[in-house]
C-alpha positions as CSV (number, residue, x, y, z in Angstrom):
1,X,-55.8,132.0,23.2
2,X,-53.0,134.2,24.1
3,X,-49.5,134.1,22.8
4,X,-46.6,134.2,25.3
5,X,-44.4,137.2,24.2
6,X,-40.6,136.6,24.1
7,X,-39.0,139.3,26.3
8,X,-35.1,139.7,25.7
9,X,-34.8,140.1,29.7
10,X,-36.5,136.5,30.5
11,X,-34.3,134.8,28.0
12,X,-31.1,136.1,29.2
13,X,-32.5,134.9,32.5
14,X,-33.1,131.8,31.8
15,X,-29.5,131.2,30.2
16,X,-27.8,132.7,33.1
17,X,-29.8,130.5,35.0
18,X,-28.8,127.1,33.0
19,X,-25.7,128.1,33.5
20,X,-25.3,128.7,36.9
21,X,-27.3,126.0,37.7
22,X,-24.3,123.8,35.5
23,X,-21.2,124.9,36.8
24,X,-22.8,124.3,40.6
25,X,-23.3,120.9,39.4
26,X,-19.6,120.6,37.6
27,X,-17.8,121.8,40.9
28,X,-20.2,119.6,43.3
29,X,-19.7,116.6,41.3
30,X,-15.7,117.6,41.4
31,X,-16.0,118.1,45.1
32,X,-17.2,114.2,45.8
33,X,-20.5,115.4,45.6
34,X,-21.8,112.5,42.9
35,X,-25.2,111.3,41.7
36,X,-28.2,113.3,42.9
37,X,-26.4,115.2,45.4
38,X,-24.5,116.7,42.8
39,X,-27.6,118.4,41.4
40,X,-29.2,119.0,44.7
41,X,-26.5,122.0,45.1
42,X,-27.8,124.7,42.8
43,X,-31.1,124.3,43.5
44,X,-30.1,124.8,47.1
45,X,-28.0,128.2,46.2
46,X,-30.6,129.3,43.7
47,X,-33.5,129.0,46.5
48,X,-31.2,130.8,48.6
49,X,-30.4,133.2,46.7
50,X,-34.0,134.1,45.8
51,X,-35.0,133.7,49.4
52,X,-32.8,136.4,50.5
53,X,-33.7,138.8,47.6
54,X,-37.6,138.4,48.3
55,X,-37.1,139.2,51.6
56,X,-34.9,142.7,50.6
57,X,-37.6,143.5,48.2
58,X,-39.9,143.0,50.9
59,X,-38.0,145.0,53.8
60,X,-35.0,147.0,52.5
61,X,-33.2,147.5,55.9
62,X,-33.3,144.2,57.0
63,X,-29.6,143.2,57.4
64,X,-29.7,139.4,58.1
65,X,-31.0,139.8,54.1
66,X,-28.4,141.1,52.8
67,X,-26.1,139.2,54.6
68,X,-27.2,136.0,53.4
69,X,-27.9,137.4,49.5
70,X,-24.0,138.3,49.5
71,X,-23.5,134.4,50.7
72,X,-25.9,132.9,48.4
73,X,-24.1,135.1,44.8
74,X,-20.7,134.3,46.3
75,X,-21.6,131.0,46.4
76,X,-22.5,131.2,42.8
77,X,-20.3,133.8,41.2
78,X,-17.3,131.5,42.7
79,X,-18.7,128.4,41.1
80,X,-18.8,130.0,37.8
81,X,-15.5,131.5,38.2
82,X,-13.8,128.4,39.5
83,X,-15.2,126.6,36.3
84,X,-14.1,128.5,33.8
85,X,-10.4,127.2,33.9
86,X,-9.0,128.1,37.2
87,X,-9.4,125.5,39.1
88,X,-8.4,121.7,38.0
89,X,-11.7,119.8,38.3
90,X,-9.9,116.4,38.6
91,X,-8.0,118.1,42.0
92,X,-9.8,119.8,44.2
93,X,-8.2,121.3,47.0
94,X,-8.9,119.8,50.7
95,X,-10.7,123.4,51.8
96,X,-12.8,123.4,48.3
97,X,-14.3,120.3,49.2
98,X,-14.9,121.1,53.0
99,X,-16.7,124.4,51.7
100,X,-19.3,122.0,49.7
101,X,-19.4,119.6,52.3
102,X,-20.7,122.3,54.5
103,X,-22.8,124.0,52.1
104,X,-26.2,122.1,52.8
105,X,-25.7,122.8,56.7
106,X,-25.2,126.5,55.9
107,X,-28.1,127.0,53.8
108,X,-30.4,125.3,55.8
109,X,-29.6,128.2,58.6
110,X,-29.7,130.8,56.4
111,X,-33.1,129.7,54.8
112,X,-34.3,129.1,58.6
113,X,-32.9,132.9,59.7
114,X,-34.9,134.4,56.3
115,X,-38.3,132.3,57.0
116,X,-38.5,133.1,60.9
117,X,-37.0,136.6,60.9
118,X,-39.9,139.2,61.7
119,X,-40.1,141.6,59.7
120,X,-38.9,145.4,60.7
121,X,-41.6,147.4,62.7
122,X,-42.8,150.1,60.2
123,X,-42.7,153.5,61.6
124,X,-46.5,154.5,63.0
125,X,-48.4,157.4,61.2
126,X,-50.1,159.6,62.6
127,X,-53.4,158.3,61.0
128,X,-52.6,154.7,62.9
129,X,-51.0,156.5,66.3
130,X,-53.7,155.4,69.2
131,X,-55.9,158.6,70.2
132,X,-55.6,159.2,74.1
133,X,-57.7,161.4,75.7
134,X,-55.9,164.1,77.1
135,X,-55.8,165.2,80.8
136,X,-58.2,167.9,81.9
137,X,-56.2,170.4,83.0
138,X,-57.2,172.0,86.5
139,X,-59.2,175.2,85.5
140,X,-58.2,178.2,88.0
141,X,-60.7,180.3,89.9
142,X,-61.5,183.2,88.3
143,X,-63.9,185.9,89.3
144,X,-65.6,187.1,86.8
145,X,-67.5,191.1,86.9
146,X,-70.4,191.2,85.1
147,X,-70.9,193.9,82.6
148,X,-72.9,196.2,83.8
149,X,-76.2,196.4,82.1
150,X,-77.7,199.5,80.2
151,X,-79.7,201.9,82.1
152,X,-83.0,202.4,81.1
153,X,-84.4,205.3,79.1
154,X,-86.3,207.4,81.9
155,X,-89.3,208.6,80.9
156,X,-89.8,212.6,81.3
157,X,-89.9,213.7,84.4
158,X,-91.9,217.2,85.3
159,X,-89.8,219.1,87.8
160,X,-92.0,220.8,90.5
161,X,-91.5,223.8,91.6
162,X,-89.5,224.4,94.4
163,X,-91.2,225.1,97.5
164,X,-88.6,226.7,99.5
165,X,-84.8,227.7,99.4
166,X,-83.7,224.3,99.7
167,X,-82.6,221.5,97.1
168,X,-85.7,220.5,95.5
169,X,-86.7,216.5,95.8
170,X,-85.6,214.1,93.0
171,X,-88.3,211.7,92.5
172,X,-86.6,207.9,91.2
173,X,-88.4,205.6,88.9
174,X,-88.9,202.4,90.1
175,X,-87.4,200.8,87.2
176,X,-84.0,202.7,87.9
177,X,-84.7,201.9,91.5
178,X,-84.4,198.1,90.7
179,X,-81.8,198.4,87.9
180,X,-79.6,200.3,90.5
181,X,-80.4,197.7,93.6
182,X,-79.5,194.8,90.9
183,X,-76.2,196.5,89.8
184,X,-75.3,196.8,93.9
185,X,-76.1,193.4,94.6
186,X,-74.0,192.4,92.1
187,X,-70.9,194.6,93.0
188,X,-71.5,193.3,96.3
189,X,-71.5,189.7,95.3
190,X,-68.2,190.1,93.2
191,X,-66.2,192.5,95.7
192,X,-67.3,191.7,98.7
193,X,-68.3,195.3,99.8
194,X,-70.9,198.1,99.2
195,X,-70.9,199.7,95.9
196,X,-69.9,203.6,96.6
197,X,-71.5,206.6,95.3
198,X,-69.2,207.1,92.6
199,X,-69.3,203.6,90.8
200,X,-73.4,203.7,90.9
201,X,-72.9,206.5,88.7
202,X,-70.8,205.7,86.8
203,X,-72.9,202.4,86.5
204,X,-76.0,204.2,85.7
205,X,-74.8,206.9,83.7
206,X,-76.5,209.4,85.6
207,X,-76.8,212.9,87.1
208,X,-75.0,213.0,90.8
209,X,-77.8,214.5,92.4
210,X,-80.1,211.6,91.0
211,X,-77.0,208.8,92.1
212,X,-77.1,210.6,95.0
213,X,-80.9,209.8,96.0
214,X,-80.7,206.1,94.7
215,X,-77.9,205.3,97.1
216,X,-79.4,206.9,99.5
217,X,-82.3,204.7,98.9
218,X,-80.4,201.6,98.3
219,X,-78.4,202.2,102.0
């Protein structure tokens, strides 16, 4: 079985407490407040009290807390001080006795305010924000030039003799032949218009002469 340890801070609690709870009694009972009524008033402060504090433990910017905490420990600070000799318990003063009078009424809407008050909306993180799907956003037209594509290693070609005085005949592989119509059909495709002599060249990464017979071929 486990012993209950004495701590110095729950002791000191407990007689603040007793006497707190006494002198609300004393100035209650001084008030007109006799019989049961009489100790009905510090449990009504103390319940207050802790009412309010739960509820700033619970949410430290809520004001209507606070407020209400400062109403409860003036109500009990002034009870202790008004006991201890400054005030004449067998003549209460006409306001004293209205402010205990109206003491039940006021806790009541205080305790109400603290139990029905929602709590302050916490900030949202970003772990809790909703995920929306974002808006496609229109994609413009662009016109894209293929690369163009490596020309293929010609195989050797024997050059014939010539025959006569003029240019000799450039005979075109048919794998050029179709790597060149490709490249023109694309450039047409893309541009719009006919690829011109220099561009096939520069495309194939050949000889002009040779350019020169596959565009004529291609016309």
């Amino acid at each position: 079985m486990s012993r209950v340890r004495l701590d110095a801070v729950l002791i000191q609690a407990v007689i603040a407490g007793a006497l707190s709870f006494s002198h609300l009694h004393d100035l209650a009972e001084a008030a007109g407040q006799d019989g049961w009524k009489a100790w009905a008033y510090p449990i009504s402060v103390d319940l207050l009290l802790v009412a309010a504090w739960r509820r700033m433990r619970t949410h430290a910017d809520n004001r209507a807390a606070w407020y209400w905490f400062v109403i409860a420990l003036a109500a009990s600070l002034g009870a202790n001080i008004a006991t201890a000799g400054l005030l004449d318990l067998n003549d209460v003063p006409a306001w004293l006795r209205i402010l205990v009078a109206g003491w039940p009424a006021l806790a009541f809407l205080g305790g109400t305010l603290l139990a029905h008050t929602p709590p302050t909306p916490e900030p949202a993180t970003p772990d809790a924000a909703p995920l929306t799907t974002p808006e496609p956003e229109p994609v413009p037209d662009v016109t894209v030039e293929r690369a163009p594509e490596p020309a293929p290693e010609l195989p050797p070609a024997s050059v014939p003799a010539p025959a006569s005085v003029s240019a000799p005949a450039v005979a075109v592989p048919p794998a050029l032949l179709d790597h060149a119509r490709k490249i023109a059909d694309t450039h047409h495709a893309t541009t719009g218009t006919r690829i011109d002599l220099a561009t096939l060249r520069a495309r194939l990464g050949v000889p002009a002469p040779l350019a020169d017979v596959i565009n004529t071929q291609l016309a």
